[in-house]
N, C-alpha and C positions, 0 to 999 in steps of 0.2 A: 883218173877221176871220173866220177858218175856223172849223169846228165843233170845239168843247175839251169838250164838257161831260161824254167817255167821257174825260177824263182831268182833273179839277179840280185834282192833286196835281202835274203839270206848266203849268198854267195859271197856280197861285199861285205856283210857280217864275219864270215867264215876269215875271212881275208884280215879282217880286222886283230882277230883274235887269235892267228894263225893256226889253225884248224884246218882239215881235207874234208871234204862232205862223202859220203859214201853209201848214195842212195840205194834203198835195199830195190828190189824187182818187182813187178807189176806182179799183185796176185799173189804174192809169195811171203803170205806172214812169219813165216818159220825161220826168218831171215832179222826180223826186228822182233823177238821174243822178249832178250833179256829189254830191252828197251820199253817194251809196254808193258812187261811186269813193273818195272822199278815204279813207271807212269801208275800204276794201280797200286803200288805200295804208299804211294803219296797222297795217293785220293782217299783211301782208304785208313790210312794213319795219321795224316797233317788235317786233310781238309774235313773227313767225315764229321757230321753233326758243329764244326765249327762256326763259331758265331762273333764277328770282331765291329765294334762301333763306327770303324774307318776302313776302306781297303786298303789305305797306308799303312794300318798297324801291321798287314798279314808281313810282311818284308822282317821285323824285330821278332813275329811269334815262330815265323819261319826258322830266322837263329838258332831262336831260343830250345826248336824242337829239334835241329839237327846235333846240337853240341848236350844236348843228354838225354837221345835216344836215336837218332837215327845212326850217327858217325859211333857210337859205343858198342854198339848193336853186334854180335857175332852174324857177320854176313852167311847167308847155306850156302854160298859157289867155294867163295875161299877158304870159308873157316877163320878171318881174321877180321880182326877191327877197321872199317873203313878210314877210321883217325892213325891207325898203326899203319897201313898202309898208305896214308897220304906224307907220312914221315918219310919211309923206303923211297918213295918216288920224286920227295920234294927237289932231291940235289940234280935229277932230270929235265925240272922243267921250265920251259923258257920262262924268260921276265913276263909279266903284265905289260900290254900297252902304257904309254903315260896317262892316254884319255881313255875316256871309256866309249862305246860307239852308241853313237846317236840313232836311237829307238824310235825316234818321233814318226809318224807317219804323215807323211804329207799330202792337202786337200785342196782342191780352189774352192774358195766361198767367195758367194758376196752377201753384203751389208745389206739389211735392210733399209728400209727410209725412218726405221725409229732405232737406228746405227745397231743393229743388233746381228749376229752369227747364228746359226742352230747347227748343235750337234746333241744327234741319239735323241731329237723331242726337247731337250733344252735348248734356252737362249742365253748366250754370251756377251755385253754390251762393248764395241769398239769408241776412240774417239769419234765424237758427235761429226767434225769431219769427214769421214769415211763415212758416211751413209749414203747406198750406194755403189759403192767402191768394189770392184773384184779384190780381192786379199786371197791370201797365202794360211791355211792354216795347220799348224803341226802338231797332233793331238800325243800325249801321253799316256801313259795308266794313270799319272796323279795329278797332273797337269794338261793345259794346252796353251799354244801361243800362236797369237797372230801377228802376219807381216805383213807391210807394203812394199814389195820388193824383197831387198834385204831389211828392211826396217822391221825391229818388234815395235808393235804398237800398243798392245795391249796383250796380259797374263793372268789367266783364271788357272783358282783351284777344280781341278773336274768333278762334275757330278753324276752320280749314280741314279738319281733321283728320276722323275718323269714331270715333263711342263715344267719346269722351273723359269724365271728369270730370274739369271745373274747379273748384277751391274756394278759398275766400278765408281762410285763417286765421281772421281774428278773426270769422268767423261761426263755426265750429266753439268759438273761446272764449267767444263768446256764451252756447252751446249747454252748456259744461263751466259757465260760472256759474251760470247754472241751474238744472243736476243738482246742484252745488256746495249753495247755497245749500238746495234740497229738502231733502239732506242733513240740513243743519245744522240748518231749523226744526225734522226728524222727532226730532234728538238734544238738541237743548232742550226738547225737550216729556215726551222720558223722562222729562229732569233732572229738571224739574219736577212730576215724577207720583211722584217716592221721596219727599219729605216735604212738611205745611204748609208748613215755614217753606225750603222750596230758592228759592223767590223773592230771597226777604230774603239768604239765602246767596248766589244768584247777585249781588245789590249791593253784599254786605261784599267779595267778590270783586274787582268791576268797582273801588270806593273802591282797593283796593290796585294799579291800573294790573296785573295780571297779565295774561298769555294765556288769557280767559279763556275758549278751547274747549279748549283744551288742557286745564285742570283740569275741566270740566264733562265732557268726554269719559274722564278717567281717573275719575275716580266714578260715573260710569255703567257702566263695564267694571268697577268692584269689585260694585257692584251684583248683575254678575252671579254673582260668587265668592261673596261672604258674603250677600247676599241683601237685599232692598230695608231691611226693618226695621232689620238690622245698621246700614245706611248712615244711616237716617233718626235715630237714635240717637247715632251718630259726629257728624251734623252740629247736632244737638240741643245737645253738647256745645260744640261750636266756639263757641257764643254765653256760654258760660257762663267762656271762657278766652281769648275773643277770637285765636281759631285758625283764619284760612282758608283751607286749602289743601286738592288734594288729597293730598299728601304727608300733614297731619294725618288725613286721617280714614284713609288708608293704614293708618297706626302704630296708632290707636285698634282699628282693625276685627283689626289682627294682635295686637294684646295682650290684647284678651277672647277671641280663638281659640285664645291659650297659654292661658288658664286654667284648670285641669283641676279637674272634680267632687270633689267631699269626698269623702274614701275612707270608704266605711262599715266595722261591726261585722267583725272578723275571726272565722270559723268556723273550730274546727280538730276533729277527728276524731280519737279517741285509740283508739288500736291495741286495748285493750279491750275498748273498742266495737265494734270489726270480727268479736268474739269470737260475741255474741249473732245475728250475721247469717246466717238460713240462706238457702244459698245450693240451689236445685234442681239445677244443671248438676251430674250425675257429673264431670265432668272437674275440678273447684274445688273437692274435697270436701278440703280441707287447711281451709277454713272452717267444715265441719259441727261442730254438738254433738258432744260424744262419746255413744254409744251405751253406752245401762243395761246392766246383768248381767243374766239372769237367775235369778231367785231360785233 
């Protein structure tokens, strides 16, 4: 066998499909002739001037061109039909593999911090997670996939395209669960900071089946109107009438804000009184003393 060892990823190919490699010699074309003619019949016959919407379609136009016009075709070496000749030879040749051999090529990438891959000038979106992350990538002709180890984690159709971003929904919903969830521990942890007993509140709560961010979120927002103590007071009572809602401490926090101060002492000011006032400004002198005689 010929030298393979500047190619071990076509060797394990060769092995796959049980094949012998039989590389021709440095400099010596005349040795792989019939090989780049047939390479120039294809370029020239299949691909010339060809135009297909998908590079997946070329695989079914490929078929379609070899089963009525390439395999029919009087070949010039033999003289025979390459279909007639694959008859003669079929009862020679070994089985197929069961599987077929895995093409992918493998890459190390990592993740950006907006969870995203690039290959060829495109962008690939991985779980929100992996941003970051060194990963595993194995690129296809129609596909690619990336790994965490052995883990796939994420599979795009490949693009041809230039600049693109690709993304995959549920990685971005990944991403919105949790900023979601951040949310929610930062706004149970208010709750929990307006009184001792909003723990034991949050459980009389949860015993009644309610929503219950919906009510921890609407007491945290009165919180901010009548103020933590108010709240912690309102819920102080909830145990004492077995009332849990935020609707009750609503009503509670609005009924001691009607409440208005004792009116104190009323002062009144009796026009007689106005009489002894002296007033300095000339212009107000209808308030002066009246002025002595002199003797």
């Amino acid at each position: 066998m010929a030298k393979t060892g500047s190619n071990p990823k076509y060797l394990d190919f060769a092995r796959h499909w049980g094949f012998e490699i039989s590389a021709c010699g440095v400099r010596k074309p005349h040795e792989k002739g019939r090989v780049e003619n047939a390479i120039g019949y294809v370029k020239k016959n299949l691909l010339a001037g060809l135009e297909l919407p998908d590079y997946r379609a070329i695989n079914h136009y490929a078929r379609h061109w070899c089963r009525a016009t390439a395999n029919v075709r009087i070949h010039a070496q033999t003289g025979k039909k390459p279909v007639d000749m694959l008859e003669e030879e079929r009862e020679h040749l070994l089985p197929l593999p069961v599987n077929t051999y895995d093409i992918g090529v493998l890459t190390q990438v990592r993740a950006s911090s907006q969870f995203r891959i690039t290959l060829e000038s495109n962008r690939y979106s991985v779980p929100a997670r992996y941003a970051g992350k060194r990963l595993t990538l194995k690129t296809y002709p129609d596909r690619l996939c990336i790994y965490d180890g052995n883990n796939l984690v994420a599979r795009h159709v490949r693009s041809f395209d230039k600049k693109r971003d690709i993304e995959d929904p549920d990685h971005v919903q990944e991403l919105i669960a949790q900023r979601r969830a951040a949310r929610d521990q930062q706004l149970f942890s208010r709750f929990l900071a307006l009184s001792p007993r909003a723990k034991d509140y949050f459980f009389e709560l949860e015993k009644k089946h309610l929503n219950i961010k919906h009510h921890v979120q609407k007491i945290v927002a009165l919180s901010e109107i009548y103020g933590s103590e108010a709240v912690s007071r309102a819920m102080d009572d909830a145990f004492t009438y077995s009332a849990f809602s935020c609707e009750y401490v609503a009503n509670i926090l609005e009924q001691r804000a009607r409440t208005m101060p004792a009116p104190g002492a009323l002062h009144l000011t009796r026009r007689e009184d106005l009489l002894d006032i002296e007033v300095k400004d000339p212009d107000l002198s209808i308030y002066d003393k009246p002025k002595e005689k002199n003797p």
